[in-house]
C-alpha positions in Angstrom: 106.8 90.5 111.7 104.1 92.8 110.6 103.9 92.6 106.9 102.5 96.3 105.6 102.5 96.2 101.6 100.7 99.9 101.4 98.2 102.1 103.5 94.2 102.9 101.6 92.0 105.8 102.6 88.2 106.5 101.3 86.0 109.9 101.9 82.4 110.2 101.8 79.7 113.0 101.9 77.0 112.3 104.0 78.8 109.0 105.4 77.7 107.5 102.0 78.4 109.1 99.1 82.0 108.2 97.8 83.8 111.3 96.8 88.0 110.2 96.9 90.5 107.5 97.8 93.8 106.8 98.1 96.4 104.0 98.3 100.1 104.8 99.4 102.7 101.7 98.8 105.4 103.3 100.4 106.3 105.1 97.4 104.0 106.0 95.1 100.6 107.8 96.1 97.1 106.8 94.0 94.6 108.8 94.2 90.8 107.8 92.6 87.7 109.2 91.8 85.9 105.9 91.1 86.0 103.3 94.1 85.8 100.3 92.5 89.1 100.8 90.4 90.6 101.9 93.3 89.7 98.3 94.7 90.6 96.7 91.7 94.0 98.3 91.7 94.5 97.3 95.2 93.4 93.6 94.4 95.9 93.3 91.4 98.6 94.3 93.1 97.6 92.2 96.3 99.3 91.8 99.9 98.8 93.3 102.6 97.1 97.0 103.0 95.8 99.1 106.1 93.6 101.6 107.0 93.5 103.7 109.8 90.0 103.1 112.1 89.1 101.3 108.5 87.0 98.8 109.9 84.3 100.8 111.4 84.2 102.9 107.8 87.0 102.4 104.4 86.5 99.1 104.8 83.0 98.7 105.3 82.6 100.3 101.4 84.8 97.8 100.5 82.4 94.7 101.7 79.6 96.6 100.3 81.4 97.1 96.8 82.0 93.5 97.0 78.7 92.4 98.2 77.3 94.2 95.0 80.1 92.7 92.4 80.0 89.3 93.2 83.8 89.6 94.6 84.0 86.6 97.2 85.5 87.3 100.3 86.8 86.2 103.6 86.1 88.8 106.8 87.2 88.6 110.7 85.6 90.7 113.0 86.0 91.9 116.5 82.6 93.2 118.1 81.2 96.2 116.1 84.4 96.0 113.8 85.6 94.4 110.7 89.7 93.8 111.6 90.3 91.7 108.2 89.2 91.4 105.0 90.8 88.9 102.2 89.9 88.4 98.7 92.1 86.6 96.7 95.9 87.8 97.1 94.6 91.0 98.8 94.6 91.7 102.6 93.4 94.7 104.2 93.3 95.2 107.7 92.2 97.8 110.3 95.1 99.4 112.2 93.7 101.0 114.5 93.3 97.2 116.0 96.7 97.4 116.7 97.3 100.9 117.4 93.5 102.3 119.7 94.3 105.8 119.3 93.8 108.3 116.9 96.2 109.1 114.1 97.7 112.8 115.7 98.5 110.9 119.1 100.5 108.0 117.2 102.0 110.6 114.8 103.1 113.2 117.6 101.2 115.9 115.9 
Protein backbone atom coordinates (compact mmCIF):
# COMPACT_ATOMS: atom_id res chain seq x y z
CA UNK A 1 0.00 0.00 0.00
CA UNK A 2 0.98 3.51 -0.81
CA UNK A 3 1.51 5.30 2.48
CA UNK A 4 0.64 9.36 1.80
CA UNK A 5 0.93 11.21 5.33
CA UNK A 6 0.37 14.85 3.49
CA UNK A 7 1.02 16.63 0.07
CA UNK A 8 3.93 20.03 0.10
CA UNK A 9 4.08 22.68 -2.55
CA UNK A 10 6.87 25.68 -2.93
CA UNK A 11 6.65 28.91 -5.34
CA UNK A 12 9.48 30.86 -6.56
CA UNK A 13 10.08 34.14 -8.59
CA UNK A 14 12.52 33.85 -10.98
CA UNK A 15 12.87 29.89 -10.48
CA UNK A 16 14.79 30.99 -7.33
CA UNK A 17 13.60 33.24 -5.13
CA UNK A 18 11.22 31.52 -2.52
CA UNK A 19 8.06 33.44 -2.14
CA UNK A 20 5.20 30.60 -0.50
CA UNK A 21 4.58 26.99 0.52
CA UNK A 22 2.30 24.80 1.67
CA UNK A 23 1.73 21.42 3.35
CA UNK A 24 -1.80 19.66 3.26
CA UNK A 25 -2.12 16.55 5.78
CA UNK A 26 -5.36 15.61 4.71
CA UNK A 27 -6.87 17.98 6.97
CA UNK A 28 -5.33 20.87 7.91
CA UNK A 29 -3.69 23.27 5.20
CA UNK A 30 -0.14 25.21 6.27
CA UNK A 31 0.80 27.78 4.52
CA UNK A 32 4.58 29.59 5.04
CA UNK A 33 6.39 32.44 4.30
CA UNK A 34 9.82 31.21 5.43
CA UNK A 35 11.00 27.84 3.79
CA UNK A 36 12.98 26.44 6.30
CA UNK A 37 10.11 26.32 8.92
CA UNK A 38 8.05 24.95 6.55
CA UNK A 39 10.73 22.10 6.30
CA UNK A 40 11.19 21.93 9.83
CA UNK A 41 7.46 21.50 10.41
CA UNK A 42 7.39 18.86 7.81
CA UNK A 43 10.42 17.02 9.58
CA UNK A 44 8.69 17.09 13.07
CA UNK A 45 5.83 15.73 12.09
CA UNK A 46 7.62 13.05 9.77
CA UNK A 47 6.24 10.27 7.32
CA UNK A 48 5.61 10.30 4.24
CA UNK A 49 4.81 13.62 1.97
CA UNK A 50 4.52 14.32 -1.88
CA UNK A 51 4.86 16.72 -4.27
CA UNK A 52 3.55 16.95 -7.59
CA UNK A 53 6.52 17.06 -10.45
CA UNK A 54 8.57 17.88 -6.95
CA UNK A 55 11.66 16.34 -7.93
CA UNK A 56 12.56 18.40 -10.86
CA UNK A 57 11.79 21.71 -8.55
CA UNK A 58 9.96 21.70 -4.56
CA UNK A 59 12.26 19.29 -3.79
CA UNK A 60 15.31 20.41 -5.20
CA UNK A 61 15.03 23.64 -2.54
CA UNK A 62 14.58 21.24 -0.10
CA UNK A 63 18.32 19.53 -0.81
CA UNK A 64 19.64 22.84 -1.23
CA UNK A 65 18.12 24.10 2.22
CA UNK A 66 19.64 21.11 3.55
CA UNK A 67 22.92 21.20 1.83
CA UNK A 68 23.25 24.72 3.53
CA UNK A 69 21.96 23.54 7.22
CA UNK A 70 23.91 20.71 7.77
CA UNK A 71 20.55 18.53 7.69
CA UNK A 72 21.90 14.92 6.54
CA UNK A 73 20.07 13.28 4.10
CA UNK A 74 19.38 10.17 2.07
CA UNK A 75 18.30 10.91 -1.87
CA UNK A 76 17.23 8.36 -4.85
CA UNK A 77 17.19 9.56 -8.17
CA UNK A 78 15.87 8.55 -11.52
CA UNK A 79 17.83 10.31 -14.51
CA UNK A 80 17.39 14.09 -14.33
CA UNK A 81 15.02 13.59 -11.20
CA UNK A 82 15.18 13.38 -7.57
CA UNK A 83 12.11 10.57 -6.73
CA UNK A 84 13.04 10.38 -2.78
CA UNK A 85 14.35 12.27 -0.31
CA UNK A 86 14.69 11.00 3.60
CA UNK A 87 15.92 12.77 6.56
CA UNK A 88 15.33 11.37 9.63
CA UNK A 89 11.43 10.26 10.10
CA UNK A 90 10.65 12.45 7.05
CA UNK A 91 9.95 11.10 3.46
CA UNK A 92 9.10 13.05 0.58
CA UNK A 93 8.64 11.78 -2.67
CA UNK A 94 7.90 13.00 -6.27
CA UNK A 95 4.52 11.86 -7.50
CA UNK A 96 4.57 12.62 -10.61
CA UNK A 97 6.88 9.26 -10.62
CA UNK A 98 3.95 7.45 -10.21
CA UNK A 99 1.47 9.41 -11.94
CA UNK A 100 3.57 11.13 -15.60
CA UNK A 101 1.00 13.57 -16.31
CA UNK A 102 0.10 16.73 -15.34
CA UNK A 103 -2.08 17.58 -12.32
CA UNK A 104 -5.50 18.80 -14.59
CA UNK A 105 -5.37 15.45 -16.60
CA UNK A 106 -5.17 13.23 -13.27
CA UNK A 107 -7.73 15.59 -11.57
CA UNK A 108 -10.31 15.60 -14.65
CA UNK A 109 -10.18 19.39 -14.79
Amino acid sequence: MLRVDGTFDVECSDWDEFCVGATFDGNRARVYYDVDRMIDDMRERGGTHFAHAGGVYDMLLVLERARIRGIACQVDRSQHRVTRIVMGKLTLRDSYSLWPAPLEELCGA
